[in-house]
N, C-alpha and C positions, 0 to 999 in steps of 0.2 A: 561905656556903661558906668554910673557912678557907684561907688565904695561906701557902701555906711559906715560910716562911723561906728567904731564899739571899743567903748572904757574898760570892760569885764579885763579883771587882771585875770591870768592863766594859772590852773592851779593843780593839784595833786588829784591822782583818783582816787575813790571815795574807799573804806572796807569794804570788801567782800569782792572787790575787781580786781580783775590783773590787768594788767597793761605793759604792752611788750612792743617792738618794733616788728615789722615782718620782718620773720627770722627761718631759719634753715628748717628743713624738712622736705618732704614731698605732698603735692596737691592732694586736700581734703576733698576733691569733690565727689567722691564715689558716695551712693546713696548706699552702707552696707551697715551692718547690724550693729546695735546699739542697744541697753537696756531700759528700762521703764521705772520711773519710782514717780508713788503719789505726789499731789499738792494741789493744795485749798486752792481756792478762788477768791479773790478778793472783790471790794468793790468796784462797779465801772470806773474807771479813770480815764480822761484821755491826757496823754502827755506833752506838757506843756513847756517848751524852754524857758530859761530865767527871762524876763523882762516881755514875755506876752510872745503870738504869733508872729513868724520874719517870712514866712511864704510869699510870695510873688503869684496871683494867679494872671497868666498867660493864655492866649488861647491861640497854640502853638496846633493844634486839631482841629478841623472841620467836620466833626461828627456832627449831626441833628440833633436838636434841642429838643432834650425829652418831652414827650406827651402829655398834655394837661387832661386829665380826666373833671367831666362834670358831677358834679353834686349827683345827676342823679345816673351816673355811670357807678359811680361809687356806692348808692344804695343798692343798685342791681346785683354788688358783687357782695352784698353783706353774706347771703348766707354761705358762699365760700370761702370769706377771709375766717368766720365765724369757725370752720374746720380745717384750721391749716393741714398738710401733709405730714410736716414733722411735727404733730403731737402739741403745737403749740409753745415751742420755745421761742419763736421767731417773733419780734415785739408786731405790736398789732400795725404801727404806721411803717414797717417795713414788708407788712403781708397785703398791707390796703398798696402801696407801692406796686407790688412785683403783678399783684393782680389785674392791678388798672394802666398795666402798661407803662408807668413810670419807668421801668427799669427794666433792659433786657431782658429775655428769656434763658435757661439756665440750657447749658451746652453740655454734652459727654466726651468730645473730642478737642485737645490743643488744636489752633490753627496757625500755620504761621504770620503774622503781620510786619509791620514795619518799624513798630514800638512804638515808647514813650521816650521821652528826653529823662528822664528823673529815674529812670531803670535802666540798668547796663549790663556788661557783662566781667566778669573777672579773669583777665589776663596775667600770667606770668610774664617776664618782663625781664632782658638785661642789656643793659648798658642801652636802654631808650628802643630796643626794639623788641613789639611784642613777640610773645610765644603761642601756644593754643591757650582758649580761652575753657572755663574749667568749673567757674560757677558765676550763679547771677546775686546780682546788691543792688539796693537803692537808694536814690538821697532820701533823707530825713530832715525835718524843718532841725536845726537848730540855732543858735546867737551867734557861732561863728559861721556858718553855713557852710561847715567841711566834715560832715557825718554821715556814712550810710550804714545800713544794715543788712545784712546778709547771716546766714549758720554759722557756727560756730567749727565741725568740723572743714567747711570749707577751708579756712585758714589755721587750721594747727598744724603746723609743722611745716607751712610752706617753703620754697626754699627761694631763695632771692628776692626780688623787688617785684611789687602784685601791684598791678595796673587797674584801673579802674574806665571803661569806655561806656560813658555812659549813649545811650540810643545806637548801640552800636549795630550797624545790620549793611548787609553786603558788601565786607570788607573795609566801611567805612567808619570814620568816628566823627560825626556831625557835631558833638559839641566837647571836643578835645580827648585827651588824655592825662588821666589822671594820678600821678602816683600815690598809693598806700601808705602813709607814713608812720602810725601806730595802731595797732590789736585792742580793742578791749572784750575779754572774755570774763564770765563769773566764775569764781575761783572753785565753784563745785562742777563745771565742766573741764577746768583745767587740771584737780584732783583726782577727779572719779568719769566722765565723758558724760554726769548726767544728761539724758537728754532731754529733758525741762528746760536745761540750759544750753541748749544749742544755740545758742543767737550771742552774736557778737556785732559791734560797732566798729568801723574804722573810720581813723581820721583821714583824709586826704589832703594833700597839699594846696597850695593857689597855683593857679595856670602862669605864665611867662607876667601876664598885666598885672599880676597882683589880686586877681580875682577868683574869690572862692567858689567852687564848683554850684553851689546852689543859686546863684544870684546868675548864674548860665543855663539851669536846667530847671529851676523848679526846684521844689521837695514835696515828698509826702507827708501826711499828718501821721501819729504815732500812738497809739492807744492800747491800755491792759484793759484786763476786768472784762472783755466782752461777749455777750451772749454766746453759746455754746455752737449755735446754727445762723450765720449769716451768708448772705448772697454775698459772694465776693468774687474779683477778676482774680486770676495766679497768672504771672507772668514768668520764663524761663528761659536762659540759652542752652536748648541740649548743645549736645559736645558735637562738634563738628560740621554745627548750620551756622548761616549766615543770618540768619533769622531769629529773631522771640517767639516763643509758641504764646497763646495766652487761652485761656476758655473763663466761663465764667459759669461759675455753680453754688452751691451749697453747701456752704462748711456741716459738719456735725459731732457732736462729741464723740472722742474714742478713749475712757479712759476718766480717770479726773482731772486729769493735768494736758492729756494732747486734744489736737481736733484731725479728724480726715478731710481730705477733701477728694474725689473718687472724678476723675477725666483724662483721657489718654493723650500719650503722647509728651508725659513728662520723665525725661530719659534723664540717666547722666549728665550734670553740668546745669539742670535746672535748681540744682539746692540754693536754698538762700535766695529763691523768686517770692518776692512779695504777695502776700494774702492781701487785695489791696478791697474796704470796704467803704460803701458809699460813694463810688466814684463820678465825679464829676463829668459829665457828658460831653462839655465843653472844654474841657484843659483835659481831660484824663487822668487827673491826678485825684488820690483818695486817703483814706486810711490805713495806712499798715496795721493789723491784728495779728499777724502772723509771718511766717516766712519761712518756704519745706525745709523742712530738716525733723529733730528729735528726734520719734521712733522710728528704726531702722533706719535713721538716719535719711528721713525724708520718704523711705519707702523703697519696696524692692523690686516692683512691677509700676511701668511705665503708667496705668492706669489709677493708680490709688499712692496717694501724697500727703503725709502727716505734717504736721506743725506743731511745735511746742504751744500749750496755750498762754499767753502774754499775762503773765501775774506781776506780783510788785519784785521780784524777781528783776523781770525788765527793764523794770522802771526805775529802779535802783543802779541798776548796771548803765541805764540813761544818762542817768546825774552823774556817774560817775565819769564817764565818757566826757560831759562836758565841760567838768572840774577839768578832767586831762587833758582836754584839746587846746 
């Protein structure tokens, strides 16, 4: 597989980031209690690396191409797109969508599957042989194509070297192993554990070829500012399966600053699974808005799963990650 080419000199992270190597402690992944402080909303953004989109889409899936509804399938459904269920936050071509079939039905139960290539799980790791695996991260498009996103308390205080397997499922790692090479967290989670700022970047290293983990697996898109209530997949490794759970439902606001998302079977080891929105039917691959974690540190009951809500916050801690990398 050929190497793009990229000039980008490597640079410093930005204010307001920390940036650290995995370093000593013990595994963040317990979803347990945490505090709550306000914060605004900003405008939609979606998150854009320096020099434009570097995603790859693949079409690594055999799922069925969503359904075209006709013109006058879509008139049929006016006077119920007209009354959405949640009150009307949900934009209107994501209600004519869900109505007409475009897009899944919404779930109450994780199920296990078989994954995605561009969502993994997070292993501990010494001297190249893993440990138990302890939470979940995903790739994120970025220029260098060595960036995932995952919680923030997942990795404070880890202790040794955090592996990265991305599609990992029955003991296997179908598109490598990846070590963890630097932390980025915002310096108001690393001060105070807000959990606004539960969300952190890691960079990972290239494989033995020289090749960086995203030009292997994919990445996801990465987006602030988003509606309060969207239909989104979460994807998870609880602690002790060989499998990803995944459901797909309906974010809603809890809060000013977090979102819920309420479907079972997301236990221990699921923190830092991507809110992934808009997802692609074909590749599987979507939007990150989110990722469990923040309040209570993702939640206390297997059934109901919080996320920070992705403000300029993120998107800040973004740049700043890719200044780092």
């Amino acid at each position: 597989m050929p190497i793009r080419q990229r000039s980008r000199q490597r640079g410093r992270a930005g204010p307001g980031a920390r940036e650290r190597p995995a370093g000593p402690g013990s595994p963040g992944g317990s979803r347990g209690l945490a505090g709550r402080n306000g914060r605004g909303n900003p405008a939609v953004q979606r998150v854009t690396p320096p020099g434009g989109q570097r995603r790859r889409v693949r079409r690594w899936l055999t799922r069925p191409s969503a359904r075209l509804a006709s013109t006058a399938t879509l008139a049929a459904l006016a006077a119920f797109v007209a009354t959405p269920a949640d009150g009307g936050t949900t934009s209107l071509a994501t209600r004519l969508a869900n109505a007409a079939g475009l897009v899944p039905a919404a779930s109450h139960t994780g199920k296990p599957f078989a994954g995605l290539p561009a969502v993994g799980a997070l292993f501990t790791s010494n001297a190249g042989k893993l440990g138990s695996h302890f939470c979940t991260a995903s790739v994120v498009n970025s220029p260098d194509g060595n960036l995932l996103i995952t919680a923030a308390h997942c990795v404070t205080g880890v202790q040794g070297t955090i592996a990265f397997v991305p599609g990992y499922v029955n003991g296997t790692a179908p598109y490598g192993v990846w070590d963890v090479t630097r932390v980025f967290t915002d310096q108001a989670w690393a001060s105070s554990s807000d959990p606004d700022d539960d969300v952190a970047f890691l960079e990972v290293s290239q494989n033995s070829a020289g090749v960086p983990v995203e030009d292997v697996t994919g990445a996801e898109d990465l987006a602030t500012g988003q509606p309060p209530s969207e239909l989104v997949q979460v994807i998870g490794y609880p602690d002790g399966a060989d499998q990803p759970v995944v459901c797909q439902n309906w974010t809603r606001p809890f809060g000013a600053s977090q979102m819920e998302f309420d479907c079972g079977g997301y236990t221990n080891g699921t923190s830092g699974g991507p809110f992934l929105a808009r997802v692609n039917q074909a590749t599987g691959q979507g939007t990150v808005i989110g990722v469990i974690g923040g309040y209570l540190q993702g939640g206390d009951t297997p059934s109901q799963s919080f996320s920070a809500t992705f403000s300029r916050n993120v998107s800040t801690l973004y740049q700043a990650a890719i200044a780092g990398s």
